[in-house]
N, C-alpha and C positions, 0 to 999 in steps of 0.2 A: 504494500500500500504506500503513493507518496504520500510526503510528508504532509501537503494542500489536502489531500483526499481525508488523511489522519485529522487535522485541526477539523473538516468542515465536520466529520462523523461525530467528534467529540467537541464540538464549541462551545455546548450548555457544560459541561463539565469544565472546561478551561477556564471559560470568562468565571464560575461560580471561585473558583480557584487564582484566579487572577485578584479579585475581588475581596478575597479573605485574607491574601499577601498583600495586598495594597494597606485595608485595614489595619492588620497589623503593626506593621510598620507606620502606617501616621498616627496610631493611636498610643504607640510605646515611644517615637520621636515628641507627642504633644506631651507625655509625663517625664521623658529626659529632659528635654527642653524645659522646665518648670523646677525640675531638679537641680540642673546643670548649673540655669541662670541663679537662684538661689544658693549652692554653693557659693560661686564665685562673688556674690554680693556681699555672703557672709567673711569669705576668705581674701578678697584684692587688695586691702588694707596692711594685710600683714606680709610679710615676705613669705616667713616659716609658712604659713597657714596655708598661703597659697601654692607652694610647692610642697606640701603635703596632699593639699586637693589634687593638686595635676598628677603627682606620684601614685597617689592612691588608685586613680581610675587608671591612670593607664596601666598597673600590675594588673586589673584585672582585664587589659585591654590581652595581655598577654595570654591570659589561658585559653587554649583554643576550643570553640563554640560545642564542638560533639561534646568534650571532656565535660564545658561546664552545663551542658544540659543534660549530660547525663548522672552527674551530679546533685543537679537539682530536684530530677524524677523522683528519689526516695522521699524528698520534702514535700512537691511541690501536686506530683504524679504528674500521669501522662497529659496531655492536652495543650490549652489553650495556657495557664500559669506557669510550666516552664520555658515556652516559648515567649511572653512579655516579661516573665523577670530578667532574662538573658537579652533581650533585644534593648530593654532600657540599661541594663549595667553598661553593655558595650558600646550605646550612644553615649556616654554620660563623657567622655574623655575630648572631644574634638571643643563640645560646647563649651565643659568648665576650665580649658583653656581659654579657649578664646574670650569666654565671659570676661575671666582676671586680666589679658593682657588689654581687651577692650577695654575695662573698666581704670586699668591704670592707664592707660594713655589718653583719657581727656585731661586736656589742658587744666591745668592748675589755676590760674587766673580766672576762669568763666566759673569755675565752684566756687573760689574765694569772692568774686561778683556779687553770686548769688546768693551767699553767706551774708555779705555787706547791705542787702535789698530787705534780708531778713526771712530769710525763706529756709525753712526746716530741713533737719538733716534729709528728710524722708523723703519731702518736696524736692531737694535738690538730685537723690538719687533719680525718681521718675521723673522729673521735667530734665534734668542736663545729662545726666552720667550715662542713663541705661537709653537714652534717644542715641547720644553721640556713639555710645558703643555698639549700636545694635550692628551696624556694618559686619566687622569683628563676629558678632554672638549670630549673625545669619549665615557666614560662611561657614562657621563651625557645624551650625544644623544642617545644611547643604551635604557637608562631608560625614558628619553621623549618617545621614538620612540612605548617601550612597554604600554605605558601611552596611546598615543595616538591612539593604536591599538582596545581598548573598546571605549574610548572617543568616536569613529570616527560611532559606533554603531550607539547611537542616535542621531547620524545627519539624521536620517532617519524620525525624530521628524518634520524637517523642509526641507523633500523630497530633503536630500543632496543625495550624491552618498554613497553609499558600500552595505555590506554584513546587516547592519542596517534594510533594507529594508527587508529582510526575516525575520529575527528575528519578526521586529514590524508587519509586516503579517500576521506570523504564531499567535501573542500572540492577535490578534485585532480577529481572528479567531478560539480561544480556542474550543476547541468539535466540530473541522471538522475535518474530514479523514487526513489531512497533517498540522496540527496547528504542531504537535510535532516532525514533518518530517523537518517545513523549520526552528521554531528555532533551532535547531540543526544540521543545513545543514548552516545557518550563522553564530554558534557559532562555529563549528568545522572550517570554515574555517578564523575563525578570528584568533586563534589559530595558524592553520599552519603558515598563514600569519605571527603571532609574531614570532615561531619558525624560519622562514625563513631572517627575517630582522634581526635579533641576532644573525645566522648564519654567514649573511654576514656582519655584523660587527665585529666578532671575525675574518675573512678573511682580511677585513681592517685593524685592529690591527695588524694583525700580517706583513701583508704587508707595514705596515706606521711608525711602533714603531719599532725600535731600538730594536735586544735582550737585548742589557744593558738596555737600561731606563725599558723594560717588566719585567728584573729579579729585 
């Protein structure tokens, strides 16, 4: 069977399966991102703090995704819970860098301004700091987001949701008529997928960043 004949037979199953990788991934990027940028609001301030943050996630940037998801199955069991706890630990490193070096590179003077106008610690982190940084704190979700786009394969390891589920299919079924049909029926759409989330995050840039702070 080709491979066009393969997707048209099985499209209600791919796009269902497209659809629960997509989800995933933007809904474990929307709790990293909330995570990440928190971190590093708590941590920019300090030096130690902040290279404890950025150390901390990226060690677990390091264990590789089968190991820690199958690690987590005894905790977490099979499904949909250790596929989001792995998917948000391993976005959490791109963001809470960038959050802390975003956060430390606005200019000094437009805080002490707004210090001088009378405007709260609080106020000035959300009116100056986290505007000016968001540049910084969007490339970081950008590069989570493409991170998390493979990651989110082998959640199929531990019967999560996505495009995972064909791949590991088609490869548990090597030397049948469609082993080489459905991985590459869920690696091409893993693909799109990432081209498509990077698309609309270049849309959000440009609709959220300032042309001066972009040039």
């Amino acid at each position: 069977m080709s491979f066009w004949k393969y997707v048209g037979n099985r499209h209600a199953q791919l796009l269902a399966d497209t659809y629960q990788h997509a989800s995933a991934v933007f809904q474990c990027m929307v709790v990293a991102t909330l995570i990440g940028v928190t971190i590093g609001v708590l941590t920019y301030r300090s030096e130690w703090a902040g290279a404890l943050a950025v150390t901390a996630t990226a060690t677990l940037l390091t264990i590789p995704s089968l190991a820690l998801i199958g690690l987590l199955i005894p905790v977490t069991g099979l499904g949909v819970a250790p596929t989001v706890t792995a998917l948000v630990l391993y976005g959490l490193l791109p963001i809470v860098r960038n959050a802390v070096v975003g956060l430390r590179g606005v200019d000094p003077s437009l805080v002490d301004a707004a210090k001088g106008i009378g405007m709260s610690r609080l106020a000035r982190l959300f009116r100056i700091e986290l505007p000016l940084a968001w540049p910084p704190i969007l490339t970081g979700i950008r590069v989570a987001t493409q991170m998390l786009m493979g990651i989110a394969a082998i959640a199929a390891y531990a019967s999560g949701p996505g495009l995972g589920n064909e791949i590991f299919r088609g490869i548990s079924s090597l030397g049948s008529a469609n082993a080489l049909n459905q991985v590459l029926a869920g690696t091409l759409g893993i693909i799109v997928l990432a081209l498509l989330f990077d698309a609309a995050y270049v849309l959000i840039g440009r609709l959220t960043i300032p042309r001066g702070i972009r040039a």
